[in-house]
C-alpha positions in Angstrom: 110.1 95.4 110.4 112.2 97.6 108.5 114.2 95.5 105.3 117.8 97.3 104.9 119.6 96.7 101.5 122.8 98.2 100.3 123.2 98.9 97.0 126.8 98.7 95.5 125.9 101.0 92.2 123.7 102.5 90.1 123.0 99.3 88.3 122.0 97.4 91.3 120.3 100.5 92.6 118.0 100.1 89.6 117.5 96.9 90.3 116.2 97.2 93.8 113.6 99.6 92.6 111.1 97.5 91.2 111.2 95.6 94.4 111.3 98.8 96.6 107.9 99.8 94.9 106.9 95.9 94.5 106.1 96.6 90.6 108.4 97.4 87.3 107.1 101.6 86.7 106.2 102.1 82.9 106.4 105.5 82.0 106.9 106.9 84.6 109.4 109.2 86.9 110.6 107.5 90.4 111.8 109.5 92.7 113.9 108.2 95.8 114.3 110.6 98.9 117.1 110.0 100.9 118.0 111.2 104.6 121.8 110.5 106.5 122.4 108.2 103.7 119.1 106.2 103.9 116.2 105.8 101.3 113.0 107.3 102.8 110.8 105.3 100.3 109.7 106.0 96.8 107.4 108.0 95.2 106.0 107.3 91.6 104.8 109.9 88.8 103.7 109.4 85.4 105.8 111.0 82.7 104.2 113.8 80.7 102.2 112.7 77.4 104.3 112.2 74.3 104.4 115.4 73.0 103.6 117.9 75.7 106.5 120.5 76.8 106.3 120.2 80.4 108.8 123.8 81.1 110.2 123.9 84.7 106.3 122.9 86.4 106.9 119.4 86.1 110.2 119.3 87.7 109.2 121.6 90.5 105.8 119.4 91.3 108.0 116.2 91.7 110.9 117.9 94.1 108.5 120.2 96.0 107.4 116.4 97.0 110.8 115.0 97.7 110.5 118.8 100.1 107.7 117.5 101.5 109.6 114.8 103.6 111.4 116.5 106.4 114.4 114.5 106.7 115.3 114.3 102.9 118.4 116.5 101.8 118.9 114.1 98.7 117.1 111.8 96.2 117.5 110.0 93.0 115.7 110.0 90.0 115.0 107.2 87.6 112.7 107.5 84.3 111.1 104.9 83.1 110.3 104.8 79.2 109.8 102.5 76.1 111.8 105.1 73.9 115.5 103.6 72.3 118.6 105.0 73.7 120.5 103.8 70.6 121.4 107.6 69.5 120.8 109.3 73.1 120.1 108.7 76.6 115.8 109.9 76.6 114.8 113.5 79.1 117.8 115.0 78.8 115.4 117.9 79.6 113.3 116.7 82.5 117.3 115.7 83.7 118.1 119.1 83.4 115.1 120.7 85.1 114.9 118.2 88.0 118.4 119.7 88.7 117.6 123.3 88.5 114.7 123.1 90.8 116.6 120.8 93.6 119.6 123.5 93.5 116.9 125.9 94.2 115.5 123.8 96.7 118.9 122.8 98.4 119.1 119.1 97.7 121.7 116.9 96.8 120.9 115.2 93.7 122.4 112.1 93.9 122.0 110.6 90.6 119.5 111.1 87.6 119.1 107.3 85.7 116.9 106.6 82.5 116.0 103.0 82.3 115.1 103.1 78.2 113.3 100.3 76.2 117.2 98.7 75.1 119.8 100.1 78.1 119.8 102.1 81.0 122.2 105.2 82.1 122.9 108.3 84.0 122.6 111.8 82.8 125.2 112.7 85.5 127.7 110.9 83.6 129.7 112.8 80.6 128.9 111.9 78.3 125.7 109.2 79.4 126.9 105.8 78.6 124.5 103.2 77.6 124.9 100.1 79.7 122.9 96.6 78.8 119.1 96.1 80.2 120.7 92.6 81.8 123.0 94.4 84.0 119.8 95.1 86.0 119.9 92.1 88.4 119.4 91.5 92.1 121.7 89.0 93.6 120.1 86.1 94.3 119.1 85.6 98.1 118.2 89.3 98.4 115.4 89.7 101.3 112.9 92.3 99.1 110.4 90.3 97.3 109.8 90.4 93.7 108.5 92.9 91.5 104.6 91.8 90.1 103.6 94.1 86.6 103.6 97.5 86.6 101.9 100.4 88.4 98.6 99.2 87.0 98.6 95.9 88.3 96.2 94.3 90.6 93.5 97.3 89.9 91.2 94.8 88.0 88.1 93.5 90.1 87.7 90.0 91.1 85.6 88.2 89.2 82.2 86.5 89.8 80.3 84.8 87.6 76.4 86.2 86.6 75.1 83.6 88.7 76.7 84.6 92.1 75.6 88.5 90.9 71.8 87.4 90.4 71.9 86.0 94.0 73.2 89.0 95.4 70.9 90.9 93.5 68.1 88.9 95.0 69.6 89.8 98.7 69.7 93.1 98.1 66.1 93.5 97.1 65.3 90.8 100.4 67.3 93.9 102.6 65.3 96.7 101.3 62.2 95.2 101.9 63.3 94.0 105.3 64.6 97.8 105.4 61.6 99.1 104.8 59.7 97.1 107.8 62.1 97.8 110.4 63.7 101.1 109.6 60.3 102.0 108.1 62.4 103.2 105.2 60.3 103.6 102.2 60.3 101.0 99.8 58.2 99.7 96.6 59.7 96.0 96.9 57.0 93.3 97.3 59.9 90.9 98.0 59.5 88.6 100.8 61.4 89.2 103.9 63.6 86.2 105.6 65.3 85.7 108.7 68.7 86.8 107.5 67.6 89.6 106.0 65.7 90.8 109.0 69.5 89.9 110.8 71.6 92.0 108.5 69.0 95.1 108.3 69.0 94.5 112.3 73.0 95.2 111.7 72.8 98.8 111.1 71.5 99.4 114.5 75.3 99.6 114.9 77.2 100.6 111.5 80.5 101.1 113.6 80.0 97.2 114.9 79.3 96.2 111.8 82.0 98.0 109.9 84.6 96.7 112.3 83.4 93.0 112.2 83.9 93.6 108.4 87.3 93.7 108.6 87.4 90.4 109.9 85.2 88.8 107.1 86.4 86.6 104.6 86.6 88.6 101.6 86.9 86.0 98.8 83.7 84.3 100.3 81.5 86.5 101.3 77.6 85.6 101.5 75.4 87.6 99.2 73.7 89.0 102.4 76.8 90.4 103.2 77.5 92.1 100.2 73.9 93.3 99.9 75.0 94.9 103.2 77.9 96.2 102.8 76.8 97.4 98.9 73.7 99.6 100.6 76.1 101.2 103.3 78.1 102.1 100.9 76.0 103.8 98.7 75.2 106.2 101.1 77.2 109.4 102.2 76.8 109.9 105.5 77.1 106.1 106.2 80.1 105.6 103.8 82.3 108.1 105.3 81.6 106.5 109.0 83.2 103.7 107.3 86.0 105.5 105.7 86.9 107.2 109.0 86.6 104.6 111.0 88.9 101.9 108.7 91.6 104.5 108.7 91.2 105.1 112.6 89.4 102.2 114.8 86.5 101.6 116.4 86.1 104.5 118.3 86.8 106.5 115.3 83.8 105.5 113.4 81.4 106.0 116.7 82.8 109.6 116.3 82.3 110.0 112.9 78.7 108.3 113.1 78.1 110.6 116.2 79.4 113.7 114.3 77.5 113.0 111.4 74.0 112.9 113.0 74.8 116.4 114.9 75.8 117.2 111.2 72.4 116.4 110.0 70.8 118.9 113.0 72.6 121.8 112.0 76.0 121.6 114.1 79.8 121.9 112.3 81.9 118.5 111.5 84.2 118.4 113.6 87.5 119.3 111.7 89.7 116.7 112.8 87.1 113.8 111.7 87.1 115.7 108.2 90.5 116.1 108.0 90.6 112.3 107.5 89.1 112.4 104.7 91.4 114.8 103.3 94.5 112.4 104.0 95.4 114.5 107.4 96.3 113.5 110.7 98.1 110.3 112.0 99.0 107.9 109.7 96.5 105.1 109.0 97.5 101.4 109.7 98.2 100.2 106.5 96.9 96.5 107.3 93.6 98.1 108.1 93.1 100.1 104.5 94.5 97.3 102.8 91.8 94.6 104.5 89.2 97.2 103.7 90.4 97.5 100.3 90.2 93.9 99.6 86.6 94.2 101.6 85.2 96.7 98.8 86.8 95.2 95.7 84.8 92.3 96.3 81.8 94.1 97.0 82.0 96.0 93.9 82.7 93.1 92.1 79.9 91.2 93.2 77.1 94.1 93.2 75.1 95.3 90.6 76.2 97.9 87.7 73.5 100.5 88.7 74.4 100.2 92.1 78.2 99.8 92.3 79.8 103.2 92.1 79.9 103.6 96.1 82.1 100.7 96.4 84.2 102.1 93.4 84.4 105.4 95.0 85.5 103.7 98.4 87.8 101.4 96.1 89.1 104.9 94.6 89.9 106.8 98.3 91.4 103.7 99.7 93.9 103.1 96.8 94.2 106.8 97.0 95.6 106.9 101.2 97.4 103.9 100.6 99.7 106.0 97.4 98.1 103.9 95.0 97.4 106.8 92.5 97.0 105.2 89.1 94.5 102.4 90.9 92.9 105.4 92.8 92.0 107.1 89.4 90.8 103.5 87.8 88.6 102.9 90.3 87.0 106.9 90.3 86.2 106.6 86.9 84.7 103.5 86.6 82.4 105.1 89.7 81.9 108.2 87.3 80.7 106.0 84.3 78.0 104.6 86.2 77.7 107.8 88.0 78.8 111.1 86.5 77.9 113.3 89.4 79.5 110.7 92.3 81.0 113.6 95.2 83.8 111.1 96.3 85.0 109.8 92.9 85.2 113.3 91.6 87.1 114.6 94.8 89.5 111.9 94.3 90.2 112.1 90.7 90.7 115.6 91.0 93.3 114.8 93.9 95.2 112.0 91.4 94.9 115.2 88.3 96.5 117.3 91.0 99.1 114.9 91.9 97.7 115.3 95.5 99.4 112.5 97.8 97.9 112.3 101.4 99.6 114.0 104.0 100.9 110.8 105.9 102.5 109.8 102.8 105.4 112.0 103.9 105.5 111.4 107.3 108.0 108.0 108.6 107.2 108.5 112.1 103.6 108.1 112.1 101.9 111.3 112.3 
């Protein structure tokens, strides 16, 4: 269900923004689309380090984004930033080249705000007044709900204690060596082999079963077995990106991708529209989905081993990535790349958050 709000100036405008983006942006450029008079969401970018002369690039990167929406023909702009406007309202520049490059894109600029460290105000006023921080207030009984930190919020992994790690260590070795007997997969584990491990490496008879059922699991509880499970899929390519497809798709998605991948591995082409996925092409994915799987992995990751974490990471990384979640996306894709420096999917997706590379989907409202 779609919220509608109606803001009755710039200083309640601001004051929606936090809410509309469901965090308060540090540092950072917001930029608002708008279409027949109607916001079109928000999109977030982090300001240029201190220092750095940014020239018309900047400016062009953020509006050829705003482009990238088909029915926008306006936005606004709001800066965030910790610098005093005591003396002057902060990027009169960045104001000045955000307006150059939507006159040469043919859209309305609507207004361009600075919310500094002690006042707020518009460059688009002559000269910008400085208005008080506290003006910034939603009207009580206002339907969005409030804003929680800032864009780095909620990126930490849960945590677990070394106890609950050691006994999902100990499952982990248990699935190998069950691995080993019925996969025949080569192992040097002596460990002995119970009934539910035998169960869960009986499981992967059926990754797209399996992936799909996780989605249901409890992810604040799940049993070491389980994350052993999940951790070992996870860690593997060809049976990670089965997952990826198929949480962004359904069910039928991932017997694709798991059907694609083994022609793949006998010399025939991926199909393009199963990689396109992974590129952030194609229909839109269910959000409820990504996030559930999200929540799956950050567990997993949480829970797993050091040495044998980065897969989860790198899944936490492309799922923050297709859901917008840029500054959790590049979090999570380092922390793979410590463990890992030569990880494929955290470097593909760090190199998408340097390029300020959004998913396709994220500018399409009607679900393509």
């Amino acid at each position: 269900m779609t919220t509608t709000v109606k803001a009755a100036d710039a200083a309640q405008f601001l004051a929606f923004v936090p809410r509309l983006l469901g965090y308060t942006p540090r540092r950072s450029i917001v930029l608002v689309p708008m279409g027949r008079g109607r916001s079109l969401g928000a999109m977030r970018l982090d300001l240029p380090p201190d220092g750095v002369r940014t020239g018309d690039g900047f400016a062009a990167t953020a509006i050829g984004m705003v482009c990238r929406i088909s029915d926008a023909d306006a936005f606004l702009a709001t800066v965030y930033t910790d610098e005093s406007a005591e003396v002057a309202l902060p990027h009169a520049t960045l104001a000045e080249e955000l307006r150059r490059a939507a006159d040469a894109s043919g859209l309305q600029v609507i207004d361009l705000l600075v919310v500094a460290g002690d006042g707020w105000g518009s460059h688009l006023d002559p000269p910008a007044v400085v208005q008080p921080l506290d003006a910034l207030r939603v009207h009580d009984g206002e339907t969005l709900p409030e804003a929680f930190g800032d864009q780095a919020t909620g990126a930490e992994l849960p945590e677990y204690s070394a106890g609950q790690r050691r006994s999902v260590g100990h499952a982990d070795r248990t699935l190998r060596a069950a691995l080993s007997v019925v996969c025949d997969l080569p192992s040097d584990l002596t460990a002995r082999v119970g009934p539910a491990a035998l169960e869960a490496a009986c499981e992967l008879d059926d990754p797209p079963r399996l992936f799909e059922k996780a989605l249901r699991w409890d992810a604040g509880a799940l049993s070491p077995m389980r994350v052993a499970l999940l951790g070992w899929c996870l860690q593997r390519p060809a049976l990670r990106d089965v997952a990826l497809v198929q949480w962004s798709t359904d069910a039928v998605g991932g017997e694709d991708a798991l059907e694609a991948q083994r022609r793949w591995e006998e010399g025939e082409e991926y199909p393009a529209d199963l990689a396109a996925v992974m590129w952030g092409e194609g229909r839109r994915p269910e959000p409820e989905r990504l996030e559930r799987a999200l929540l799956l992995v950050r567990h997993v990751a949480a829970m797993t081993a050091k040495r044998r974490r980065s897969g989860a990471l790198a899944v936490c990384a492309w799922l923050s990535w297709a859901l917008g979640r840029s500054t959790h996306a590049d979090r999570y894709a380092t922390m793979a790349l410590d463990l890992d420096p030569r990880h494929g999917l955290a470097e593909i997706v760090r190199s998408f958050v340097a390029a300020t590379h959004l998913p396709d989907w994220a500018f399409h409202h009607d679900g393509r």
